[in-house]
N, CA, C and O of each residue as an XYZ file, in Angstrom:
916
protein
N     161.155    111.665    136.665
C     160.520    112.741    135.880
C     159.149    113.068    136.480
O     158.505    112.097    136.878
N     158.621    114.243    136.604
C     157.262    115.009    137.029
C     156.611    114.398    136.151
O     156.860    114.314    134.949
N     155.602    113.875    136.847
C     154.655    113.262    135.995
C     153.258    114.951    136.016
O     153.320    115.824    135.150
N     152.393    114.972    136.966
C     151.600    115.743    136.966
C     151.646    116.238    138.859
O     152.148    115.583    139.772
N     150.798    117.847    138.961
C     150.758    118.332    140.002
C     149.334    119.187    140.013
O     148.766    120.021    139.307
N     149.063    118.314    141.507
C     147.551    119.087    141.751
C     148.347    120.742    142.425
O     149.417    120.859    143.022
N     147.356    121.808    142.045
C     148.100    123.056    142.808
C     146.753    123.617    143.728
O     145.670    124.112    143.416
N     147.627    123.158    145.441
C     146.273    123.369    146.350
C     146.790    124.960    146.855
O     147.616    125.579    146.185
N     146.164    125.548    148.174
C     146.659    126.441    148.619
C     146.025    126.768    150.018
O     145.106    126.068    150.443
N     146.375    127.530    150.532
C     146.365    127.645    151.975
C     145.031    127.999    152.865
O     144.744    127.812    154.047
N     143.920    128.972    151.052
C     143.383    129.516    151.607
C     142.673    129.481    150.078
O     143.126    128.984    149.047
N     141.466    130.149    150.289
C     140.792    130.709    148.375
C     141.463    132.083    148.492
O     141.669    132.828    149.450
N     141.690    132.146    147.384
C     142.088    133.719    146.856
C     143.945    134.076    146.917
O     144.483    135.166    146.719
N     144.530    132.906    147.215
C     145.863    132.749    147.472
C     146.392    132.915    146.247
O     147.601    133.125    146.338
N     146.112    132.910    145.455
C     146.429    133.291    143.697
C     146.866    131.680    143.094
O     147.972    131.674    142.554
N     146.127    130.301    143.120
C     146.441    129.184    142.605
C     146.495    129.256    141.500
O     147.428    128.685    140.935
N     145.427    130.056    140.660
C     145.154    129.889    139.741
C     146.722    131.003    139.155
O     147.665    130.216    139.074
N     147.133    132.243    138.825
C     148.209    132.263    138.712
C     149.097    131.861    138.606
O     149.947    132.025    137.730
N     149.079    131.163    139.605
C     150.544    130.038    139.809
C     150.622    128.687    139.069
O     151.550    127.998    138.644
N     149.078    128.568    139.087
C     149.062    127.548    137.874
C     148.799    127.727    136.344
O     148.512    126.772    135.623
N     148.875    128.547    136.059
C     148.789    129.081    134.966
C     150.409    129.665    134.441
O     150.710    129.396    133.278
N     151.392    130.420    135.258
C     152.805    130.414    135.061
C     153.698    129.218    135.396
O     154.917    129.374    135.467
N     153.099    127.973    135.614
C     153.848    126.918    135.414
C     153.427    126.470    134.552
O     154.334    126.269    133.746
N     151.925    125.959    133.958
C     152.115    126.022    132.603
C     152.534    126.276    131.676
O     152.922    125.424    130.876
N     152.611    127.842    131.427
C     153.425    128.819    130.157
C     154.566    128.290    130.360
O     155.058    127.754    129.367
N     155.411    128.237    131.710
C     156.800    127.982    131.910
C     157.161    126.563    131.351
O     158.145    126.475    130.617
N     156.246    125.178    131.727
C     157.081    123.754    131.739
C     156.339    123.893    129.846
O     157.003    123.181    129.092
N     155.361    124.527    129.232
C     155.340    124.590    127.832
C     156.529    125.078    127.106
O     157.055    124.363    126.253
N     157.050    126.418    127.431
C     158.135    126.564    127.185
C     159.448    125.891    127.286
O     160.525    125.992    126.698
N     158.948    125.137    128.286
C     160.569    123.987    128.302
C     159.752    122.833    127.302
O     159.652    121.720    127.818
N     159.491    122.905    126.693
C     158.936    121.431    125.885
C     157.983    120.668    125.884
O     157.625    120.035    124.890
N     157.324    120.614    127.232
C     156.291    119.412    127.547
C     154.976    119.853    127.105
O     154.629    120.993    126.795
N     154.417    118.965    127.121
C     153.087    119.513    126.730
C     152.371    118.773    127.474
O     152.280    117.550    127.573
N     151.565    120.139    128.303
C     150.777    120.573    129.395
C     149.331    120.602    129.676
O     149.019    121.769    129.438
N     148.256    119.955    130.058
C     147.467    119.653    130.425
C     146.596    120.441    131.492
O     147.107    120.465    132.612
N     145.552    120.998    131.376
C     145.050    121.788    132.655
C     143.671    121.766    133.346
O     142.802    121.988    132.503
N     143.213    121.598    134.451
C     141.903    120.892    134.735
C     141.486    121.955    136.253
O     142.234    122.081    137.222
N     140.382    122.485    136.124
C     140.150    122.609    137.659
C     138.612    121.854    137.767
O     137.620    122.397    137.278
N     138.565    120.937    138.255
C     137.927    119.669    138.797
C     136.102    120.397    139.258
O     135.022    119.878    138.978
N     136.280    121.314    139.788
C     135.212    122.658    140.757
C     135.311    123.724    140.456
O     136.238    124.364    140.951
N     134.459    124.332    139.577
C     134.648    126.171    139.557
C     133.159    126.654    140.245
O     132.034    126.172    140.110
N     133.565    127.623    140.906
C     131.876    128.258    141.509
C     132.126    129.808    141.221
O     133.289    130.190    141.087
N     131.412    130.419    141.155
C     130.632    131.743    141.381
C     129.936    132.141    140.078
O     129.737    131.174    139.343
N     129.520    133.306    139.611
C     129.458    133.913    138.581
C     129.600    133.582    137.062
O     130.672    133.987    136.614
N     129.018    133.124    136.398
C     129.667    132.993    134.768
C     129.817    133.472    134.509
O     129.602    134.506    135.142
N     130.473    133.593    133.075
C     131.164    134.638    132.634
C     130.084    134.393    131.245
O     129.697    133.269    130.928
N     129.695    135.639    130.511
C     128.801    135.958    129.783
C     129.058    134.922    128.423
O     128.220    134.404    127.684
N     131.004    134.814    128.395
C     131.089    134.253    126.778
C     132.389    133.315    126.845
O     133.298    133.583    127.631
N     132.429    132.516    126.230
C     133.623    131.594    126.607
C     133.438    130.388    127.613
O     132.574    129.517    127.710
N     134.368    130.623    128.188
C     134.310    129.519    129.644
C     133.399    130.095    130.338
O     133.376    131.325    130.316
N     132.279    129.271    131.240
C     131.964    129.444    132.365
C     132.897    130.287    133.477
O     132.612    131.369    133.992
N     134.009    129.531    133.678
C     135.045    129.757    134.766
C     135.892    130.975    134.206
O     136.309    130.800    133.060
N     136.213    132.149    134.797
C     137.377    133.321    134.725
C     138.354    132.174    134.125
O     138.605    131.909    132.950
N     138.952    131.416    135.665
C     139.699    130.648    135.440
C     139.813    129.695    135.125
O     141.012    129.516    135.337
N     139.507    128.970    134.794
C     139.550    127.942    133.856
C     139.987    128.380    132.437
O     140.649    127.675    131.675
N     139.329    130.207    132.054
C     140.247    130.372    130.899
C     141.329    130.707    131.002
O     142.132    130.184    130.230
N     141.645    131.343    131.624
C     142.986    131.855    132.270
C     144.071    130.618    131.993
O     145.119    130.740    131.359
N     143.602    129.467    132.582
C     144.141    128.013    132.553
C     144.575    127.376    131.314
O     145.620    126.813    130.987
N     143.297    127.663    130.622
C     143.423    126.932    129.212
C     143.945    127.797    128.042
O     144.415    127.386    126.981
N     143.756    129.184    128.474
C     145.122    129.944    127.629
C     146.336    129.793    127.686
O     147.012    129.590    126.678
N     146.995    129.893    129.308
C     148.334    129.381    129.517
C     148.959    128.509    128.541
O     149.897    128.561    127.746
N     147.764    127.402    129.042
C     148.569    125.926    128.677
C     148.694    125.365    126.695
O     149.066    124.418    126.003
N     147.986    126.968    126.562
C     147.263    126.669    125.081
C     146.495    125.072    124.552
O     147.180    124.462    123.730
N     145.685    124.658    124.803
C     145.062    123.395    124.989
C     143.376    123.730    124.315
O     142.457    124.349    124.850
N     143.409    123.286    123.423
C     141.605    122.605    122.811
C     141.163    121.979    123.305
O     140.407    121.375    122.544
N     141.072    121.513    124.563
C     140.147    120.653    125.557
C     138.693    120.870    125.308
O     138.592    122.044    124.953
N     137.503    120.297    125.324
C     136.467    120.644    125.386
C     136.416    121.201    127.449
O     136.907    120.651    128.435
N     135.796    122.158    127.335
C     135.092    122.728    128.435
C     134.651    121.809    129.907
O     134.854    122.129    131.078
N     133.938    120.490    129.320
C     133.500    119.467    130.098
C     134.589    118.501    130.510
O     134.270    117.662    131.353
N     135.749    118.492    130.073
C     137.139    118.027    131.102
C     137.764    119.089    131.601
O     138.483    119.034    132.599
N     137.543    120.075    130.973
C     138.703    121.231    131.598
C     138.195    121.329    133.051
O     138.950    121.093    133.995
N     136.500    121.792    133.269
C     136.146    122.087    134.227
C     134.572    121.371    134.008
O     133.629    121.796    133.342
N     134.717    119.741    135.091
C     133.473    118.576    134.655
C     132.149    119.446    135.067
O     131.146    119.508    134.356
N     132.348    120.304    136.698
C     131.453    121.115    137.178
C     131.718    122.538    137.592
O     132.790    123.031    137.942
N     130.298    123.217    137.463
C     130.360    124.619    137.927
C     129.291    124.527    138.374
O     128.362    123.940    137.820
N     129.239    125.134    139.528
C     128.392    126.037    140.591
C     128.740    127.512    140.214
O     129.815    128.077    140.015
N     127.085    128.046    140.180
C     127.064    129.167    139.921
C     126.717    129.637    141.061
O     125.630    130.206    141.156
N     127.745    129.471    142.411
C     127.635    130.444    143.622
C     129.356    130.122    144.362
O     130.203    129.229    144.381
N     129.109    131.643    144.950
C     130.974    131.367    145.390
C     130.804    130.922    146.768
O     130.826    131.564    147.818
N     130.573    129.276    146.457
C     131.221    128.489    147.721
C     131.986    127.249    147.657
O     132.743    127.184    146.689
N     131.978    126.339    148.377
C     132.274    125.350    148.453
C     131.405    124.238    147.685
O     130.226    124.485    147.434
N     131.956    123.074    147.330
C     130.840    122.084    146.255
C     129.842    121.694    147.142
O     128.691    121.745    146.710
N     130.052    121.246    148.501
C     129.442    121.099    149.377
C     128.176    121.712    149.777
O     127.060    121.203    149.883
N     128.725    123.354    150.051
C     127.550    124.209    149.956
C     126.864    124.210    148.891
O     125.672    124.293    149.186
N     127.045    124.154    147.693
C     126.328    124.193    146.556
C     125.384    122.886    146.714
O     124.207    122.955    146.361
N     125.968    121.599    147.294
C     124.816    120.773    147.276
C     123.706    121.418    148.214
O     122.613    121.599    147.678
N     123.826    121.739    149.371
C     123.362    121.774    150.178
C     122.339    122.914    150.055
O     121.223    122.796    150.562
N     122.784    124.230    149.254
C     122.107    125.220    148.590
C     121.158    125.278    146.843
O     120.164    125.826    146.367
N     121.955    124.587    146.525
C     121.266    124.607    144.928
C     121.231    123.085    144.641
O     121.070    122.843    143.445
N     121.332    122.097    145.371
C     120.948    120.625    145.030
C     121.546    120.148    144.102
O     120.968    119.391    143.322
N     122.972    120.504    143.948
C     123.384    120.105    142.663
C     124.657    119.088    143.274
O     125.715    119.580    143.669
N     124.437    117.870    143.286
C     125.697    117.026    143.983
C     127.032    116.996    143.031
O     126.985    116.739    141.828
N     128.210    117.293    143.746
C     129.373    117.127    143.514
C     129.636    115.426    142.986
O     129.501    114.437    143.707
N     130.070    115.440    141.435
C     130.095    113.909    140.951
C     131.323    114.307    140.900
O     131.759    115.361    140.435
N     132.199    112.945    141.669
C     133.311    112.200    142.580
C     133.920    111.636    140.925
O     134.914    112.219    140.491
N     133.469    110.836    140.316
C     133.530    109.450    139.406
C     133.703    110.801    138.046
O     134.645    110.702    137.260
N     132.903    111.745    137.950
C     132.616    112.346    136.737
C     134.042    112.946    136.574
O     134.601    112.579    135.541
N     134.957    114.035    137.604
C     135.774    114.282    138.036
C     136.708    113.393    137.545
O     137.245    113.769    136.503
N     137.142    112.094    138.078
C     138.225    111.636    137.659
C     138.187    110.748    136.315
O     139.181    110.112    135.965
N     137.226    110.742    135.728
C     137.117    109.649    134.779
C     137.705    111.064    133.570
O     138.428    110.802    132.609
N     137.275    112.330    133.851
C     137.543    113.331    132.708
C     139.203    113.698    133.190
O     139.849    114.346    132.367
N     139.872    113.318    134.440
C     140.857    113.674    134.497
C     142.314    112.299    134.050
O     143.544    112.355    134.068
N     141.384    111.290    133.723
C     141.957    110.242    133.294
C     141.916    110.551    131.250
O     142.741    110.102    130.454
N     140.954    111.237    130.988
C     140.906    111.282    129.547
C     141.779    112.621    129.364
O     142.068    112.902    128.201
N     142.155    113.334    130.215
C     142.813    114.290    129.891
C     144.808    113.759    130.201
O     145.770    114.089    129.508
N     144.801    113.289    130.877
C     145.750    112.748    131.129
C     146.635    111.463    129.910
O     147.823    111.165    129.780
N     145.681    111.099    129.379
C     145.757    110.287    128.450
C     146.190    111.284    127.079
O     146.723    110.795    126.084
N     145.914    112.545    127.189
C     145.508    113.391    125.883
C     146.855    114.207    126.336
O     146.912    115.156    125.554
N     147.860    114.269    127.151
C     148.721    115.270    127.724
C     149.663    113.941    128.549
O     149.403    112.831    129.012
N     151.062    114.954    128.378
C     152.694    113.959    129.258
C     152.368    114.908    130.359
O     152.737    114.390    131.413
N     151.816    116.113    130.570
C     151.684    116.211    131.991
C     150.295    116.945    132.470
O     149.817    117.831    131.763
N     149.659    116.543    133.705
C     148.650    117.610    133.547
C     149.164    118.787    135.189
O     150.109    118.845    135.976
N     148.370    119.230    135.050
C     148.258    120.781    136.101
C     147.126    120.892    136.866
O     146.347    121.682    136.333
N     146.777    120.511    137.721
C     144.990    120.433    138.473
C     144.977    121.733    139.177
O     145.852    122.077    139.972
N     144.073    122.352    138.891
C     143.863    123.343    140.156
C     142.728    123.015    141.138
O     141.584    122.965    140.685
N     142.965    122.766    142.560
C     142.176    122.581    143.150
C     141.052    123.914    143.756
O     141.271    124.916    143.076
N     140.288    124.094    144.489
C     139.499    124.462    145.015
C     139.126    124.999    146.626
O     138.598    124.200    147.400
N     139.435    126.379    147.056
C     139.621    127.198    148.052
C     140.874    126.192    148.680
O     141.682    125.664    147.916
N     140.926    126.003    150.135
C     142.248    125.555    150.636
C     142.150    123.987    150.390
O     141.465    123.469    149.509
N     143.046    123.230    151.429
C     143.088    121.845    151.515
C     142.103    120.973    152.083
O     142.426    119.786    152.029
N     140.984    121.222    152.615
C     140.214    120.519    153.659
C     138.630    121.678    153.138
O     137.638    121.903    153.831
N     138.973    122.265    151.545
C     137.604    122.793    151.522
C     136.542    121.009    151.124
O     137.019    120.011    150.582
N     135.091    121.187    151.628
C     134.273    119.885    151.938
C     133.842    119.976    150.365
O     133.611    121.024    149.761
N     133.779    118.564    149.795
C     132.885    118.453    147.993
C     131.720    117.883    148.694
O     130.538    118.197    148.554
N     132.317    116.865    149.587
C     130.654    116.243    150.006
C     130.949    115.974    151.652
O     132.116    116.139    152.006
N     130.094    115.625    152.544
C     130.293    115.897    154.041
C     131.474    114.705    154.496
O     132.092    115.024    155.511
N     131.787    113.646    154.006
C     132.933    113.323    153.988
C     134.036    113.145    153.021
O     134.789    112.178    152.906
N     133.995    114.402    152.249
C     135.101    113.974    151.298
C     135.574    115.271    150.879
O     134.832    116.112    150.371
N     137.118    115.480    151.142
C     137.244    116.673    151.065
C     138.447    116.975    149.926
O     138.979    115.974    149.447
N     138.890    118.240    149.481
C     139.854    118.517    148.355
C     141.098    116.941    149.177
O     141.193    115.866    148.585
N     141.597    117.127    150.069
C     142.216    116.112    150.104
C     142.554    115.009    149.704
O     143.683    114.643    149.378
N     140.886    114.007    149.717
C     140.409    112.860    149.474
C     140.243    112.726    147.868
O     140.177    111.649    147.275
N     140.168    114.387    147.089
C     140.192    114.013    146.012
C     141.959    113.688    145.187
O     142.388    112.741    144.528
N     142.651    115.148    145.702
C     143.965    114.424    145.574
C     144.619    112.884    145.527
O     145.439    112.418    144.735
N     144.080    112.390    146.448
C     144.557    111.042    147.249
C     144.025    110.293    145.750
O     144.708    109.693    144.920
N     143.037    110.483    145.753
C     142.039    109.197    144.391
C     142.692    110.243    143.302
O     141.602    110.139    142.739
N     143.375    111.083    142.530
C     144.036    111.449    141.775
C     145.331    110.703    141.589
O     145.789    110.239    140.545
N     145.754    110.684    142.619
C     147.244    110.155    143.106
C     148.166    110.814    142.588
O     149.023    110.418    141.798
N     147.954    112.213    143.180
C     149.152    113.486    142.550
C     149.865    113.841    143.996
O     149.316    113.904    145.095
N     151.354    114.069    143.643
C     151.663    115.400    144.828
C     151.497    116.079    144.420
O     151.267    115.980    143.215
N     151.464    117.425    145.092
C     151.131    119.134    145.325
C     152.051    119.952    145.456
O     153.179    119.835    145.934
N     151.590    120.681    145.066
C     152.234    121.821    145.808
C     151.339    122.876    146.381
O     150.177    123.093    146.038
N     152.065    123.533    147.342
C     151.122    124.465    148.378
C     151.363    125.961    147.488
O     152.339    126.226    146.787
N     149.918    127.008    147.806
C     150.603    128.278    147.304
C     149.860    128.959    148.461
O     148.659    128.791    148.671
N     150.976    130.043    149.480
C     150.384    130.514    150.260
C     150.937    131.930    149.847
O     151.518    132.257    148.812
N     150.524    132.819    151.161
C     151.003    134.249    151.127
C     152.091    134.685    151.952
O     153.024    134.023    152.407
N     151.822    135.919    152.073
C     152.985    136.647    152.926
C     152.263    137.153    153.966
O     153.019    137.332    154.921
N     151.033    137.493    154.231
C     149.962    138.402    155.194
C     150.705    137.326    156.732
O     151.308    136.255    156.665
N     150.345    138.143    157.961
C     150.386    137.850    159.055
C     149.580    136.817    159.013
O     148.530    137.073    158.425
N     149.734    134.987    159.698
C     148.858    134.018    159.841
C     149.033    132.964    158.860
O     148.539    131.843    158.746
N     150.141    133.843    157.965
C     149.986    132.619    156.726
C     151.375    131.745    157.212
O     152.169    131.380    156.345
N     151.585    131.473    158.469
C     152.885    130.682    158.868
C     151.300    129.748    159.286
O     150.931    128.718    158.723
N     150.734    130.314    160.166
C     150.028    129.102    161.052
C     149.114    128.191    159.917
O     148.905    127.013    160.207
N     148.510    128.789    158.492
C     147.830    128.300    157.158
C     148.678    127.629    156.743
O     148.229    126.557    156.339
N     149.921    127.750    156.616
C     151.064    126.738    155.937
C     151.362    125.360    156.702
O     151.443    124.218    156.249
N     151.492    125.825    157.958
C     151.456    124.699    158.644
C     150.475    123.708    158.531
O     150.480    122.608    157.979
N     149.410    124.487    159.336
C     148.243    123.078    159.117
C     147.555    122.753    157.825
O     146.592    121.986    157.854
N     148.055    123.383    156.451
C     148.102    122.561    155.450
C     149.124    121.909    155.121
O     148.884    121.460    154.000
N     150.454    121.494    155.553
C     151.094    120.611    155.614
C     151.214    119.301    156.426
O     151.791    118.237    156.202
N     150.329    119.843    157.633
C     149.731    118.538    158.275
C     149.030    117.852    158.106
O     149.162    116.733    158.601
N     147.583    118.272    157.075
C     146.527    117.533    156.660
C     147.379    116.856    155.385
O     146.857    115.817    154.980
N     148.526    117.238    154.723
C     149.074    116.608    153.808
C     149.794    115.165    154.492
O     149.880    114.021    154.046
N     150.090    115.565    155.314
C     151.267    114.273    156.121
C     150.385    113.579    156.867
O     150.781    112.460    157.194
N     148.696    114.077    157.450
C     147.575    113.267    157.702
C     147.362    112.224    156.582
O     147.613    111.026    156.718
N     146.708    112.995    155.078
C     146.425    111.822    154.278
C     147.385    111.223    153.301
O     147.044    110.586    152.305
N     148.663    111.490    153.680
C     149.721    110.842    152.999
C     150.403    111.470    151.128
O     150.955    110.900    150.188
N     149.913    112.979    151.426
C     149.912    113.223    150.305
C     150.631    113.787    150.069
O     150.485    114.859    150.656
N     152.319    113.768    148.904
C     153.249    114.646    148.507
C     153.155    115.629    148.307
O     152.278    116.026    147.540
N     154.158    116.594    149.010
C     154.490    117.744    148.758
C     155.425    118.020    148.077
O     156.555    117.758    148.489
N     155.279    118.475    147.148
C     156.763    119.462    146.028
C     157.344    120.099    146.900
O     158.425    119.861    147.439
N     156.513    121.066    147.081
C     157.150    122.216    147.520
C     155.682    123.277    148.006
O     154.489    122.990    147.910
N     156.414    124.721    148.606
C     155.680    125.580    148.271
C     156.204    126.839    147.669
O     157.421    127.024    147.683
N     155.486    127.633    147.195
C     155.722    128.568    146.408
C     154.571    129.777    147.184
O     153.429    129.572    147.595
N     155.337    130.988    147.181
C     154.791    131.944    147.785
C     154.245    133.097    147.183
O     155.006    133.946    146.719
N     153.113    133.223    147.136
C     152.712    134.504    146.288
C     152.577    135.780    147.092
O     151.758    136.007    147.982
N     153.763    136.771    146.505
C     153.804    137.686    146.899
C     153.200    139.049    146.914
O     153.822    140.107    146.822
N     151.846    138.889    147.047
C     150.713    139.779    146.568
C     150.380    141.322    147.885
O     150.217    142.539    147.808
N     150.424    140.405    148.827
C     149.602    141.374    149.778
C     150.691    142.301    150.125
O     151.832    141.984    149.790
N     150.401    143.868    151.015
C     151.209    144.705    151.422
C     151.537    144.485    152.971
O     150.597    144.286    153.741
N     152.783    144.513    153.419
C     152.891    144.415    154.893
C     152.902    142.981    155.738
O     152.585    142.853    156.920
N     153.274    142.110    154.981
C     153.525    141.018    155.865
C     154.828    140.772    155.885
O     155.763    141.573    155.913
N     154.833    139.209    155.864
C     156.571    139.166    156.555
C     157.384    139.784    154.942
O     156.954    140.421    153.981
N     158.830    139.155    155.330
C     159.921    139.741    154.524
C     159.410    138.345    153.662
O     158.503    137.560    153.938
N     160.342    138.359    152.531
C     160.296    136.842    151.629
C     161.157    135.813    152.425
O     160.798    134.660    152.663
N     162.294    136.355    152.792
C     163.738    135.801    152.814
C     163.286    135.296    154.409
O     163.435    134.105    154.681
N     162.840    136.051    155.245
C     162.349    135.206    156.439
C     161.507    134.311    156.840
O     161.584    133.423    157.689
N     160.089    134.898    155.603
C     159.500    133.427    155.710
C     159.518    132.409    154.920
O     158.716    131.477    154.963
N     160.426    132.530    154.161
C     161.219    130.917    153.567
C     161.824    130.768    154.526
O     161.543    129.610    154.832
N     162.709    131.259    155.496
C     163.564    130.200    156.243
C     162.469    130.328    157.264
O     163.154    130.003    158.234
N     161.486    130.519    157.684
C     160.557    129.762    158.836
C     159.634    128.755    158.266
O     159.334    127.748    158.906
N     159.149    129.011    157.014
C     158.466    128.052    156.713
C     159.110    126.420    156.628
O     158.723    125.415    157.225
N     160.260    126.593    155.629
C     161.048    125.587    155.636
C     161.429    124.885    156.855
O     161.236    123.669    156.866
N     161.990    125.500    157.992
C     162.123    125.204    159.613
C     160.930    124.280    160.130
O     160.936    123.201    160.721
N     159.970    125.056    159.713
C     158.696    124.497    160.362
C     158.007    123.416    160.090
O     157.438    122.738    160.944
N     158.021    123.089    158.356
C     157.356    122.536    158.011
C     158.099    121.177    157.031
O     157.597    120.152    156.570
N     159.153    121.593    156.997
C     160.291    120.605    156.421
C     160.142    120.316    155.018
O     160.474    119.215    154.581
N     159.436    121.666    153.913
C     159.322    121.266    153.051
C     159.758    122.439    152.108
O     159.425    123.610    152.289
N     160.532    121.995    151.096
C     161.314    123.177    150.303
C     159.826    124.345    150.116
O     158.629    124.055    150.136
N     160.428    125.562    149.957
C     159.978    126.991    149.233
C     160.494    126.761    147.845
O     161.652    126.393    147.650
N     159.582    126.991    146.823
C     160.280    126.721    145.558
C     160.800    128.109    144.741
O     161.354    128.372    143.674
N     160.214    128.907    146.047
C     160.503    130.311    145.214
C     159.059    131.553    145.420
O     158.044    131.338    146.083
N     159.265    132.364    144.920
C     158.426    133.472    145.503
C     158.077    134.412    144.228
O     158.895    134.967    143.495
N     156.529    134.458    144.137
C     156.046    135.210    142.590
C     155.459    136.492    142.965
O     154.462    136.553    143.684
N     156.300    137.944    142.299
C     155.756    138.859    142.787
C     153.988    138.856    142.282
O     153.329    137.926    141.817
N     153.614    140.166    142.565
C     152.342    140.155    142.065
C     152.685    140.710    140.437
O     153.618    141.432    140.085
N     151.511    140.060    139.532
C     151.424    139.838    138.402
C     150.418    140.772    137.584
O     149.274    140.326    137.492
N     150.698    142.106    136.927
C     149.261    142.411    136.118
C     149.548    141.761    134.560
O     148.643    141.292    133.870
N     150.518    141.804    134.276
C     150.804    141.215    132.646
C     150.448    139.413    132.906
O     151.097    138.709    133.680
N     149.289    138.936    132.066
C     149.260    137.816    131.881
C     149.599    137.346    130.843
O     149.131    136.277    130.452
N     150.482    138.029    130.164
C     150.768    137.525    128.588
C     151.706    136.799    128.791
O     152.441    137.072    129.740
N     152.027    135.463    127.842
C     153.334    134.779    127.739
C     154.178    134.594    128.495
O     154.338    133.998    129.560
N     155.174    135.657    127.278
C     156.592    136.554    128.149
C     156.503    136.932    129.138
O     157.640    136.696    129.547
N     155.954    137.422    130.008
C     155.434    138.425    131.101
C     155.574    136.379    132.263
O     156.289    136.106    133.228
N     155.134    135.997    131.937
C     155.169    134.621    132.828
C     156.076    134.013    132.850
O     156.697    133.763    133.883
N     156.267    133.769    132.144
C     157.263    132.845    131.573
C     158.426    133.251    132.398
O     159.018    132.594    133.255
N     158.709    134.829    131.849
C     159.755    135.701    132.199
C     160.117    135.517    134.140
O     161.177    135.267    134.715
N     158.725    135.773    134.684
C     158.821    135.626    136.090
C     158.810    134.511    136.511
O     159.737    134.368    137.308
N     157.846    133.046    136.304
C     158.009    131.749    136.655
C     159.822    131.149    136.618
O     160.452    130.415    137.380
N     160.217    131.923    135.277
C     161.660    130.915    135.062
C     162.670    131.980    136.184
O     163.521    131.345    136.808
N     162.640    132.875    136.345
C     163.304    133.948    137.248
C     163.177    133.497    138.626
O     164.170    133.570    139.349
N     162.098    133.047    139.073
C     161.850    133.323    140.702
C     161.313    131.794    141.288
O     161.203    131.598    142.498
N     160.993    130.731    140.255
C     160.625    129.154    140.782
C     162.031    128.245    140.471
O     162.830    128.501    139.571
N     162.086    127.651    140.982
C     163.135    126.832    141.375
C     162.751    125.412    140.402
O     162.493    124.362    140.990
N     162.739    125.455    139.254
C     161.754    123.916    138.103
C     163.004    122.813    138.423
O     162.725    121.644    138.686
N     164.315    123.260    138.380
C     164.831    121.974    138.638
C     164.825    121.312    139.064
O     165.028    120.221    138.531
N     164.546    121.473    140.589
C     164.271    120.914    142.071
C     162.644    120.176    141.937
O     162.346    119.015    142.217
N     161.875    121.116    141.492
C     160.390    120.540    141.086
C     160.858    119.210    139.923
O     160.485    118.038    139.880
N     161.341    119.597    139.487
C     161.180    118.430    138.087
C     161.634    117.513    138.577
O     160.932    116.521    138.385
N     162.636    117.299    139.235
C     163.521    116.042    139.651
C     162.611    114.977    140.380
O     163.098    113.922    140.787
């Protein structure tokens, strides 16, 4: 049985947060009850609510009363890396703060949902990277990349830094957002070729974030059996 899944991606802006947010609605709808955390949020606050866009986005999905300070332990109010934020606004990335709130959330939920932070190898501190936090999580992943030209060579070498630090892959799942890249149907069978790791399926682009509207497309176009097993 799926215990929990960090959701990394190839690149920032790959739509994780989406994708983690329609597997939520989706494995809620099958019964479980769902858990949701992004560990790092940076840019902009948002005037009312969450700090993080996403993080609410997250904690609507999953419908969850979490307090704010496990959902999301830190925010940087600049769109970079945690790293840069130390290095720019002096605010150090806490390692310990991170997992001790992802252990109380885990405790509070049968599964949780992590969203990680820009790609696989973005830096929290000069040696420790989204990777290293996975690893001290002790989750597999799943990848979410695109369709744009380049996102074969992004898939790849985030499946290598996975098989570098020993870290499970589900699967990947492809968000089908941008105009003009490959076909779907071809780059599942190259990715798969290449990288030896199932496609779980392919999410068009999304303006309805309601429910139904997710639910409807996650259970249509992701492959949960294969994930769940």
């Amino acid at each position: 049985m799926l215990n929990s899944l960090f959701i990394t991606g190839t690149d920032t802006d790959v739509g994780k947060t989406y994708v983690a947010a329609g597997f939520a609605v989706t494995l809620r709808k099958m019964g479980m009850d769902v858990g949701v955390m992004k560990p790092f949020a940076a840019g902009t606050a948002q005037k009312t609510g969450f700090k993080s866009e996403d993080v609410e986005i997250l904690a609507n999905a999953a419908h969850v009363n979490d307090p704010e300070i496990l959902l999301n332990p830190q925010f940087f109010p600049i769109a970079a890396s945690p790293y840069t934020a130390l290095k720019n606004l002096k605010i150090k990335p806490d390692i310990q703060l991170i997992l001790n709130s992802f252990k109380k959330l885990s405790q509070l939920h049968s599964m949780m949902l992590v969203e990680g932070m820009g790609g696989i190898m973005t830096p929290i501190l000069r040696d420790y990277f989204v990777t290293n936090l996975i690893k001290d999580m002790k989750l597999p992943t799943i990848i979410v990349t695109r369709t744009k030209v380049g996102t074969i060579n992004h898939t790849i070498m985030t499946c290598k830094m996975c098989e570098k630090y020993k870290i499970p892959v589900k699967g990947i799942v492809i968000n089908n957002f941008d105009t003009g890249g490959y076909l779907i149907k071809e780059l599942k069978r190259d990715l798969e070729n290449l990288t030896n790791m199932p496609v779980l399926g392919s999410i068009p682009f999304i303006d309805d974030m309601s429910d139904a509207s997710l639910y409807r497309i996650f259970k249509k176009n992701i492959n949960f059996k294969s994930l769940l097993n």
